[in-house]
DRENPA-3360 file (N, C-alpha, C; in nm, 2 decimals, always signed):
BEGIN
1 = XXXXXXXX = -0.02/+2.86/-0.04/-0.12/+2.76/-0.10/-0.25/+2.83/-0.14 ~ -0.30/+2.78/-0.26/-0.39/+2.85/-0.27/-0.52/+2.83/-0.21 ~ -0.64/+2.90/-0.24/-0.79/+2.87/-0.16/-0.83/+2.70/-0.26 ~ -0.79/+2.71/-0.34/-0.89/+2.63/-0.45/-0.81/+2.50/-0.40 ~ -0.72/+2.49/-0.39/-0.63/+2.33/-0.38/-0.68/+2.30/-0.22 ~ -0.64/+2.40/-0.15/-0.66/+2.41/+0.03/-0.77/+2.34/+0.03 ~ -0.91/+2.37/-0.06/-1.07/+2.33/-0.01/-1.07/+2.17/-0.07 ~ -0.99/+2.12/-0.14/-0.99/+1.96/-0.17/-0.94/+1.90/-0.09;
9 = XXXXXXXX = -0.97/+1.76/-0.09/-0.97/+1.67/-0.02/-0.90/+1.55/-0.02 ~ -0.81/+1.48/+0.08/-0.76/+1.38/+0.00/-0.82/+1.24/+0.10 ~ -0.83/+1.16/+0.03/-0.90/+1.06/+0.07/-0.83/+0.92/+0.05 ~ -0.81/+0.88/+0.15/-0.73/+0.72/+0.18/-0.82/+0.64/+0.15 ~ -0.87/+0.58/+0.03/-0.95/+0.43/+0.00/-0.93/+0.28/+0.09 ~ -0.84/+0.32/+0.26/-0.79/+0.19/+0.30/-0.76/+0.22/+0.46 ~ -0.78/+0.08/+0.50/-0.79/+0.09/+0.66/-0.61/+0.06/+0.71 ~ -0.52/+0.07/+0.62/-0.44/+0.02/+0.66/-0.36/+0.15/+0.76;
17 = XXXXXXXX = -0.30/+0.10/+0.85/-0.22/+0.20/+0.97/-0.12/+0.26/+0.92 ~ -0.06/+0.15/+0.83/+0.09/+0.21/+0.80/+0.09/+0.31/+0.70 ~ -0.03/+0.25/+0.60/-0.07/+0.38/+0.52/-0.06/+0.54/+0.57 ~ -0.21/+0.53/+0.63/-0.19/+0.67/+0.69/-0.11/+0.73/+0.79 ~ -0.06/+0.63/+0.81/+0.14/+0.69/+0.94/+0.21/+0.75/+0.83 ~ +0.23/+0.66/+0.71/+0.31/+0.73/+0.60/+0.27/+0.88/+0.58 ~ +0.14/+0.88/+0.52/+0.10/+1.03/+0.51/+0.09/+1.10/+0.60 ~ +0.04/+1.09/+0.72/+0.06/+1.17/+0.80/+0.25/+1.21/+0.84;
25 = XXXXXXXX = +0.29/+1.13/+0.86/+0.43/+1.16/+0.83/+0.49/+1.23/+0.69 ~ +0.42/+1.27/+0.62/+0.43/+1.36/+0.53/+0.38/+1.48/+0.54 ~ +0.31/+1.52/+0.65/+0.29/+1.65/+0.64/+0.11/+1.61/+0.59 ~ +0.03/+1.51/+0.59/-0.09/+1.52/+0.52/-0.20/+1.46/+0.59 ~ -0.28/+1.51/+0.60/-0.38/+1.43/+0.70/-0.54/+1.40/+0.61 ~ -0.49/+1.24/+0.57/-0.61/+1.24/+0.48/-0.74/+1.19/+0.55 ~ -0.88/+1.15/+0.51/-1.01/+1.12/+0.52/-1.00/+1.03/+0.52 ~ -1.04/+0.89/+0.61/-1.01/+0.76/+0.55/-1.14/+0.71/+0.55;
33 = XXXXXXXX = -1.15/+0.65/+0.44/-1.33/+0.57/+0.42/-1.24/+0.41/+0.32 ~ -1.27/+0.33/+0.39/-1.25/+0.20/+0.39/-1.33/+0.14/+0.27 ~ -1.26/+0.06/+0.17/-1.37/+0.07/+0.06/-1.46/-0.08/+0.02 ~ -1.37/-0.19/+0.16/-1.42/-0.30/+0.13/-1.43/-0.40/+0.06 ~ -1.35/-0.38/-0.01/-1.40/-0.45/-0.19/-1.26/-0.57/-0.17 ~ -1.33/-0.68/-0.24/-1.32/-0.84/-0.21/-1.16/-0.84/-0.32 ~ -1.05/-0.89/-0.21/-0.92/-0.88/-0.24/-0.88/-1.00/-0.33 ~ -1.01/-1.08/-0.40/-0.97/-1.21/-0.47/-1.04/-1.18/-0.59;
41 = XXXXXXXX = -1.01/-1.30/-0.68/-1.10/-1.26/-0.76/-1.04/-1.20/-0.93 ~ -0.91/-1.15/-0.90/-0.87/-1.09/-0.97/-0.79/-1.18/-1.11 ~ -0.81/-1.15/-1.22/-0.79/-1.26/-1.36/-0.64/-1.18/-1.40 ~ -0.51/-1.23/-1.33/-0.42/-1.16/-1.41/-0.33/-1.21/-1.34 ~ -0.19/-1.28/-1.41/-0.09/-1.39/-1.40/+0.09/-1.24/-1.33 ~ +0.02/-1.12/-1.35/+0.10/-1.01/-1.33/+0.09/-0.95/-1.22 ~ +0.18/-0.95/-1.14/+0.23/-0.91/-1.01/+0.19/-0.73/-1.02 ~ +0.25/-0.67/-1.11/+0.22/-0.52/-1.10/+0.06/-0.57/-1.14;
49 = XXXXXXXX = +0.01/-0.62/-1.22/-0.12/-0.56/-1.29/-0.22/-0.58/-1.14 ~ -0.16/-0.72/-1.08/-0.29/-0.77/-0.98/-0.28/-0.69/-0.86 ~ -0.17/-0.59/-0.84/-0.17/-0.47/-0.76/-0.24/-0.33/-0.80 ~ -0.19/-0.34/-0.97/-0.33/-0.18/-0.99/-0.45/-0.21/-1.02 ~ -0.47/-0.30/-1.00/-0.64/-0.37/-1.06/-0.69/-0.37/-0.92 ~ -0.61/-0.42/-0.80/-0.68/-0.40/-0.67/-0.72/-0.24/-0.64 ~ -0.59/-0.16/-0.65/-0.55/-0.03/-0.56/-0.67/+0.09/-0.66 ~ -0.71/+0.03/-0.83/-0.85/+0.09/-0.87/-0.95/+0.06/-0.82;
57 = XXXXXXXX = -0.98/-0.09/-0.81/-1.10/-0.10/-0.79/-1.13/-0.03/-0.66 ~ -1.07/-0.05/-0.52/-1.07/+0.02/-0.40/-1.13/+0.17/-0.42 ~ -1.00/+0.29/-0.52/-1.02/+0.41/-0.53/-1.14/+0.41/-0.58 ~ -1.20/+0.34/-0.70/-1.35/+0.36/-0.78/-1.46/+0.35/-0.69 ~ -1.44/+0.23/-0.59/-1.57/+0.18/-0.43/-1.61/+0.30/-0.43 ~ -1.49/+0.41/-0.36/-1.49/+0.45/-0.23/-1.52/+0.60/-0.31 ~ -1.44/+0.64/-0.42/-1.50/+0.76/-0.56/-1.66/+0.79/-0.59 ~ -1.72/+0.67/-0.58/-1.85/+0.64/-0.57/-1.96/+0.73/-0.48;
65 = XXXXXXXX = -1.91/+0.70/-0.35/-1.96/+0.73/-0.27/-1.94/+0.86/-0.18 ~ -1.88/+0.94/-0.26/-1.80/+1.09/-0.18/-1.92/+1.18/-0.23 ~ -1.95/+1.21/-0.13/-2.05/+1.34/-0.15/-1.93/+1.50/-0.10 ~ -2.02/+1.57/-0.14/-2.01/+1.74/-0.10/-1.86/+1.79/-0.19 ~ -1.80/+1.84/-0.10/-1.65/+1.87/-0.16/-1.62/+1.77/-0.25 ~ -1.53/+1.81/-0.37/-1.45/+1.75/-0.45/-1.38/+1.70/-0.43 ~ -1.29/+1.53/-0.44/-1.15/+1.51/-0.34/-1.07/+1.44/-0.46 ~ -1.01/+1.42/-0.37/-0.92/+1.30/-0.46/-0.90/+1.17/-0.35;
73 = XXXXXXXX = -0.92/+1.10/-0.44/-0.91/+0.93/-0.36/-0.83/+0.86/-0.41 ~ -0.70/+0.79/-0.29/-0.64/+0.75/-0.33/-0.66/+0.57/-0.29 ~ -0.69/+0.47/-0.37/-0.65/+0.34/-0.35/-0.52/+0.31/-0.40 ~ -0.48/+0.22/-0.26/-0.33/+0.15/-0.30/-0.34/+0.01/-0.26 ~ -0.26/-0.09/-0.31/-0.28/-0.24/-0.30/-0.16/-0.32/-0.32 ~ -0.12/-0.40/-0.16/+0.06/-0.44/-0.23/+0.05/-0.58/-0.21 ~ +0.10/-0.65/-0.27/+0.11/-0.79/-0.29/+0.29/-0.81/-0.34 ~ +0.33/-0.95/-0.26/+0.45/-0.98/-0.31/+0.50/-1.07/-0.40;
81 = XXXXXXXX = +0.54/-1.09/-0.45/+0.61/-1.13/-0.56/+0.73/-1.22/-0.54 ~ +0.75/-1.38/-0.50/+0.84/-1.47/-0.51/+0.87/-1.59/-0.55 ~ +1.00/-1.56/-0.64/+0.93/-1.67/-0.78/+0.84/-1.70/-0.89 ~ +0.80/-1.55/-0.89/+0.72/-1.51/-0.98/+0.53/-1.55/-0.93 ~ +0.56/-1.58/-0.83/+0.40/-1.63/-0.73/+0.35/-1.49/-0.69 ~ +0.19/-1.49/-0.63/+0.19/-1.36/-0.62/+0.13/-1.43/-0.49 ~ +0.16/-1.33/-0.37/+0.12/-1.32/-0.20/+0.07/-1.23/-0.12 ~ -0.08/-1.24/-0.13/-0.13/-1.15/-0.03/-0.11/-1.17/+0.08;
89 = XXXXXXXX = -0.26/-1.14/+0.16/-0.20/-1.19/+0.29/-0.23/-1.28/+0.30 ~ -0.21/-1.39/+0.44/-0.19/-1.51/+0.43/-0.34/-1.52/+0.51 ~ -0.38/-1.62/+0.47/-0.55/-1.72/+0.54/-0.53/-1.75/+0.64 ~ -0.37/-1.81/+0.71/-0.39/-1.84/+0.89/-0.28/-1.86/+0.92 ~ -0.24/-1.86/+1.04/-0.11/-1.88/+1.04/-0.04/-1.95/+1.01 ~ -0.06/-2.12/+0.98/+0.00/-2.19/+0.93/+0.03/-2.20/+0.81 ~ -0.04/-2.10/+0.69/+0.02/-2.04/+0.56/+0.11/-1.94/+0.59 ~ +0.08/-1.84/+0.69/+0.19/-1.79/+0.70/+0.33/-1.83/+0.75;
97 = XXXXXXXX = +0.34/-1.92/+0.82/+0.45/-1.99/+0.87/+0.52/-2.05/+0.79 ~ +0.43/-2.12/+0.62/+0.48/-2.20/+0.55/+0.54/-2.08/+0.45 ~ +0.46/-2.00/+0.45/+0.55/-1.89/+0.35/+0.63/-1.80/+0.40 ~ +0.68/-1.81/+0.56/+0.79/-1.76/+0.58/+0.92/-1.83/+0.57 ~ +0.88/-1.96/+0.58/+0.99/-2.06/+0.55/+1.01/-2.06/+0.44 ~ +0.93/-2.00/+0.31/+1.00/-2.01/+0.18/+1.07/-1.88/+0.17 ~ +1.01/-1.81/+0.23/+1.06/-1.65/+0.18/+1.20/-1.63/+0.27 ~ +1.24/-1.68/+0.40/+1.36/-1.64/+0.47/+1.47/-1.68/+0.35;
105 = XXXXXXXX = +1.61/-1.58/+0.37/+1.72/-1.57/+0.30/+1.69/-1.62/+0.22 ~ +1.56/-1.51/+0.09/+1.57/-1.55/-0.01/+1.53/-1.37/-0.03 ~ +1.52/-1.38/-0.17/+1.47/-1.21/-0.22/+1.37/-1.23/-0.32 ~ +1.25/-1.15/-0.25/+1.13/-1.11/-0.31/+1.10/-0.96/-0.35 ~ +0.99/-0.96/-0.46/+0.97/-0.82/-0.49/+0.84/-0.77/-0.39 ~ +0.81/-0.64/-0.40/+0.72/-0.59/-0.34/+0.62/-0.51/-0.40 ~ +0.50/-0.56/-0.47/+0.46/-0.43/-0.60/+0.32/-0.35/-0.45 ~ +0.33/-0.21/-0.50/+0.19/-0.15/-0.46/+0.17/-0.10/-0.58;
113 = XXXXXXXX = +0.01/-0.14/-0.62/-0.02/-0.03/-0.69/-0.11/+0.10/-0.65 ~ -0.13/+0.21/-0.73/-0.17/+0.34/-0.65/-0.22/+0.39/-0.79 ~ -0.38/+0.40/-0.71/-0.49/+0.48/-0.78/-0.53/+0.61/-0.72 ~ -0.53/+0.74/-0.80/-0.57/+0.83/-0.78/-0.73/+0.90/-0.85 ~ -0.79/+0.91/-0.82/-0.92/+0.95/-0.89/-1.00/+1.08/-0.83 ~ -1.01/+1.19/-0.93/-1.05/+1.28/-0.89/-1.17/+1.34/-0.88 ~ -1.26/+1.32/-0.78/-1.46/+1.25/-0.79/-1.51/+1.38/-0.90 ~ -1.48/+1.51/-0.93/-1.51/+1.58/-0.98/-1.47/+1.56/-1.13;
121 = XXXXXXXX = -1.38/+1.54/-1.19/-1.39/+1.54/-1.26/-1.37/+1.38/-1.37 ~ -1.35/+1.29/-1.28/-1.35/+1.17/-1.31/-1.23/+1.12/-1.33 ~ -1.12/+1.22/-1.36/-0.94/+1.24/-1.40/-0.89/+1.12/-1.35 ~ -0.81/+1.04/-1.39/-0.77/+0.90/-1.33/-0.58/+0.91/-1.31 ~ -0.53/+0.86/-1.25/-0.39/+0.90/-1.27/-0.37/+0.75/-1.14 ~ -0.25/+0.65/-1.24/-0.22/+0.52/-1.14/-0.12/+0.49/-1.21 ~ -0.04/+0.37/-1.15/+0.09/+0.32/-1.12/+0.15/+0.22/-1.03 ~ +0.24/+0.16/-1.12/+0.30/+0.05/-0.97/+0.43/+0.11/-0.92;
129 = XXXXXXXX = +0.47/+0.07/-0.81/+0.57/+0.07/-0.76/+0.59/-0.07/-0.72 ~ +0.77/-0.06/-0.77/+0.82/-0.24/-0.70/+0.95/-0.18/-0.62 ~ +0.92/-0.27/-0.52/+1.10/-0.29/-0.44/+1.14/-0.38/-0.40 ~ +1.25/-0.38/-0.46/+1.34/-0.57/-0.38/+1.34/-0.57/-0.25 ~ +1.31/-0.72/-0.17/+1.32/-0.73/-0.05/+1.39/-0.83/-0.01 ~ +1.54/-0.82/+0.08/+1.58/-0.94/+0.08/+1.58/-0.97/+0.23 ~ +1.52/-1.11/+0.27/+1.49/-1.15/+0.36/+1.57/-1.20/+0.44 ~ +1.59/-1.20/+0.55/+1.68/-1.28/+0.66/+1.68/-1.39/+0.65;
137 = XXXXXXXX = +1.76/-1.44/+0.71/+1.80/-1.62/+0.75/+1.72/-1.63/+0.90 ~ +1.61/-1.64/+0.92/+1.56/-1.70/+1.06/+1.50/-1.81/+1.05 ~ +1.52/-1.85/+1.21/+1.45/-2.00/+1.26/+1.36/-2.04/+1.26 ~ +1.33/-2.16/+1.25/+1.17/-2.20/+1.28/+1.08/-2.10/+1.38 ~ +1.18/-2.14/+1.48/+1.09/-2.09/+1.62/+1.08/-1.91/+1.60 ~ +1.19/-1.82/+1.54/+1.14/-1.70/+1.50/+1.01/-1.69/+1.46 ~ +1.02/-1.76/+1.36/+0.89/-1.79/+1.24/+0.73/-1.80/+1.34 ~ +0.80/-1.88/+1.37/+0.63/-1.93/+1.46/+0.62/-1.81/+1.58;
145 = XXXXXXXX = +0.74/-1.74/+1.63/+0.67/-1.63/+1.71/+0.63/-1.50/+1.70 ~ +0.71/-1.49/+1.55/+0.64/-1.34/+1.48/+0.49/-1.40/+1.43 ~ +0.46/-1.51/+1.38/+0.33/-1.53/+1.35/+0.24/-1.51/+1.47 ~ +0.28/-1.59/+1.59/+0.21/-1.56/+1.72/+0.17/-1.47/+1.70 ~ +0.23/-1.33/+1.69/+0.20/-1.21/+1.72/+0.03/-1.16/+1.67 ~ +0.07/-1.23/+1.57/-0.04/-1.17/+1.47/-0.03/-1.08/+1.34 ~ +0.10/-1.03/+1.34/+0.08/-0.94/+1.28/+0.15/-0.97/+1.11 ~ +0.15/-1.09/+1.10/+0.23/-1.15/+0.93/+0.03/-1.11/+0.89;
153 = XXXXXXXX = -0.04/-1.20/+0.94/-0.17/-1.15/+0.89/-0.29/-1.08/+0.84 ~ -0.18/-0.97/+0.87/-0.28/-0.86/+0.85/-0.24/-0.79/+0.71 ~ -0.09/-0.82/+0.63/-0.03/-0.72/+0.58/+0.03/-0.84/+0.44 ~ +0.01/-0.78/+0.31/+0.06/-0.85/+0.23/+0.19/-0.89/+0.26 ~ +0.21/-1.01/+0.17/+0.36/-1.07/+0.18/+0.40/-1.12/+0.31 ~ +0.32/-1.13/+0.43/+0.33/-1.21/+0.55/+0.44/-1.12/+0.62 ~ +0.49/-0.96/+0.58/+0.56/-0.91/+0.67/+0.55/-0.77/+0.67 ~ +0.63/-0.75/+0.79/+0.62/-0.60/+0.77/+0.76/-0.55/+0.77;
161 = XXXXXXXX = +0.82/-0.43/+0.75/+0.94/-0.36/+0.74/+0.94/-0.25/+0.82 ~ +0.84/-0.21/+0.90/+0.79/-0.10/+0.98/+0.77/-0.16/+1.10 ~ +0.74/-0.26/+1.15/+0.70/-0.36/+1.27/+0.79/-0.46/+1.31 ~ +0.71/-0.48/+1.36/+0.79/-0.63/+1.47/+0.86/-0.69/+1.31 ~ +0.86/-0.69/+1.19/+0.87/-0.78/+1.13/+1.05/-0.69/+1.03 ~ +1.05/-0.58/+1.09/+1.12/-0.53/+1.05/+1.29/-0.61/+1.06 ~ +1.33/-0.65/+1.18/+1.45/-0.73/+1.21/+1.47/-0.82/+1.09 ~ +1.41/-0.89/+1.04/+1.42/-0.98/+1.00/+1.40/-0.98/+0.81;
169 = XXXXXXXX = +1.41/-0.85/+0.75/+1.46/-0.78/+0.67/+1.56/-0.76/+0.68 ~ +1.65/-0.82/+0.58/+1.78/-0.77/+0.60/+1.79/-0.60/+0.47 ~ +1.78/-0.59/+0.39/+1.77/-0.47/+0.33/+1.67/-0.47/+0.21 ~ +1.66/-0.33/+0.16/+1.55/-0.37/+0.02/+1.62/-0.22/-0.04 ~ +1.59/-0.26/-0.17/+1.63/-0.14/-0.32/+1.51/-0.12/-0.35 ~ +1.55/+0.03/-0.31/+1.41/+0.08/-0.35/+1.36/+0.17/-0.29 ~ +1.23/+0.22/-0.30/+1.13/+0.28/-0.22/+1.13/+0.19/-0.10 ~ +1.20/+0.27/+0.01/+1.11/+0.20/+0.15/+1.01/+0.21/+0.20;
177 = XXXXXXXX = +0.93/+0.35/+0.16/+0.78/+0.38/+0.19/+0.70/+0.29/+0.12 ~ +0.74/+0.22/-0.01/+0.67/+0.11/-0.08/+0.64/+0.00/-0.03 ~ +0.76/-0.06/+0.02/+0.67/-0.19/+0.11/+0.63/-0.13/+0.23 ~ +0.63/-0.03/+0.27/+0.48/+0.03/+0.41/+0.42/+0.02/+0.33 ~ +0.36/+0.04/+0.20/+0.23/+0.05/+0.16/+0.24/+0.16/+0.08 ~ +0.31/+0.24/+0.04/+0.29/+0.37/-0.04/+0.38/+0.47/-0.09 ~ +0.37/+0.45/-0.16/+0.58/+0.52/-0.23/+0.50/+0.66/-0.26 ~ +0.57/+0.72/-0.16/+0.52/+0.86/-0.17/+0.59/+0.97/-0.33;
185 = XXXXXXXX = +0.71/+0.94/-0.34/+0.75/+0.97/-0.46/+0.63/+0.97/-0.60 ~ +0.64/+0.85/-0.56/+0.53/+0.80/-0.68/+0.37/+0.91/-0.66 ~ +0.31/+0.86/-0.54/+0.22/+0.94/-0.54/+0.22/+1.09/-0.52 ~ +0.34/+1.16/-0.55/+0.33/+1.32/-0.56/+0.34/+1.33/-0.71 ~ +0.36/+1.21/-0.79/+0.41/+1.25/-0.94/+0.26/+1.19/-1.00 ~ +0.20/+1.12/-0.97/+0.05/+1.08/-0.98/-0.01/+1.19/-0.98 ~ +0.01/+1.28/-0.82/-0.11/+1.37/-0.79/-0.03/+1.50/-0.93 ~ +0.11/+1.55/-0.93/+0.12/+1.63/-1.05/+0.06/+1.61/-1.22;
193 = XXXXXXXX = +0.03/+1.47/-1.21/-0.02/+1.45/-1.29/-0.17/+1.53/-1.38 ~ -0.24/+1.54/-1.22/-0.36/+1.54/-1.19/-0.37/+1.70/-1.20 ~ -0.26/+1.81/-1.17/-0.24/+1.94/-1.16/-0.22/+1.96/-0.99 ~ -0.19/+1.87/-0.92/-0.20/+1.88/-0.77/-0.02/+1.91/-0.72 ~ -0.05/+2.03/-0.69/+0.13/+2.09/-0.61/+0.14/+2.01/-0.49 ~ +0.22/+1.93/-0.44/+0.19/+1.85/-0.38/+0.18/+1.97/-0.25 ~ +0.29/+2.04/-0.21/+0.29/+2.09/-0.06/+0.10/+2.18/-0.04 ~ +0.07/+2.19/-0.15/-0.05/+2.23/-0.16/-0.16/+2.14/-0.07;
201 = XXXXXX = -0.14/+2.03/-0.08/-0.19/+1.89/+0.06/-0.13/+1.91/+0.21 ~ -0.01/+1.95/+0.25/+0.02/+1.98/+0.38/-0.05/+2.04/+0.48 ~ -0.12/+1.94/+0.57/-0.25/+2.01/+0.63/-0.23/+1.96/+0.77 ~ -0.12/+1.95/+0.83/-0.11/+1.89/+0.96/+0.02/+2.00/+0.98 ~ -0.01/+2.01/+1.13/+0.08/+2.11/+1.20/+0.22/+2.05/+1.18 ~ +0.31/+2.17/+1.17/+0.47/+2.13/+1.18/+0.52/+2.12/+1.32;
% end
């Protein structure tokens, strides 16, 4: 690796867990600065667009505010797609209850989009990723005790594939790191974009 890539920085624009599990499960240990920025709001009828319009605005927040070293910041933003509707996360549980009842044994898409920004030189490099998700056949009473949990709430599209919420995925095409939140594929062809070797980011012990 060389000294020049080694002394850069990569920066997660997001509080999310599964995010940084993914990268760290890649061998990468990024900076995480949370960027804040209001998940509504957004003017666009397009499932991929209303995912890279979020996952820039996040990377630009949080770009903003990086002092010292040069980095690269990555915002990512996943919203689901059924029926052509688009689904963050849900406002309470009883939205999410109602939109698990729509989404069981049916198939939705999964878009993230992924912004890369490099504070030094301003270099922009983004993209969506989608994957089919097809959903189990469960019960009411499932429904209402994975919401119990808490955890449809926290995470676009009212589930997870990595969590408690995994069972009840019956399979998806695709990126599986994408509905965690981050199709790593994608973002090593983003960062080559940028001139970035990816293993040149491997910064956590083997």
């Amino acid at each position: 690796m060389s000294d020049a890539v080694q002394a850069r920085r990569l920066i997660l624009a997001s509080g999310s867990p599964a995010r940084l599990s993914t990268l760290r499960a890649a061998g990468i240990e990024p900076e995480v600065i949370v960027s804040g920025v209001d998940e509504d709001g957004v003017d666009t009828d397009t499932p991929s667009d209303h995912a890279l319009i979020l996952a820039r605005r996040k990377a630009l927040a949080v770009a903003r505010t990086v002092t010292g070293a040069p980095a690269l910041v990555l915002g990512c933003d996943s919203i689901l797609e059924l029926d052509g509707e688009i689904y963050g996360k849900p406002a309470s549980p009883a939205e999410a209850c109602t939109r698990w009842r729509r989404m069981q044994a049916r198939t939705g898409i999964l878009h993230t989009g992924h912004c890369v920004i490099e504070t030094d030189t301003g270099r922009t490099s983004e993209a969506t990723a989608a994957t089919t998700v097809h959903f189990a056949a469960v019960s009411d009473e499932e429904i209402e005790a994975y919401v119990a949990t808490g955890e449809p709430l926290n995470v676009a599209g009212a589930f997870t594939v990595d969590g408690l919420g995994g069972p009840f995925v019956e399979s998806v095409e695709g990126d599986y790191h994408n509905v965690v939140g981050l199709s790593l594929p994608l973002l090593r062809r983003l960062l080559a974009d940028l001139g970035v070797f990816w293993p040149d980011l491997w910064n956590r012990p083997t």
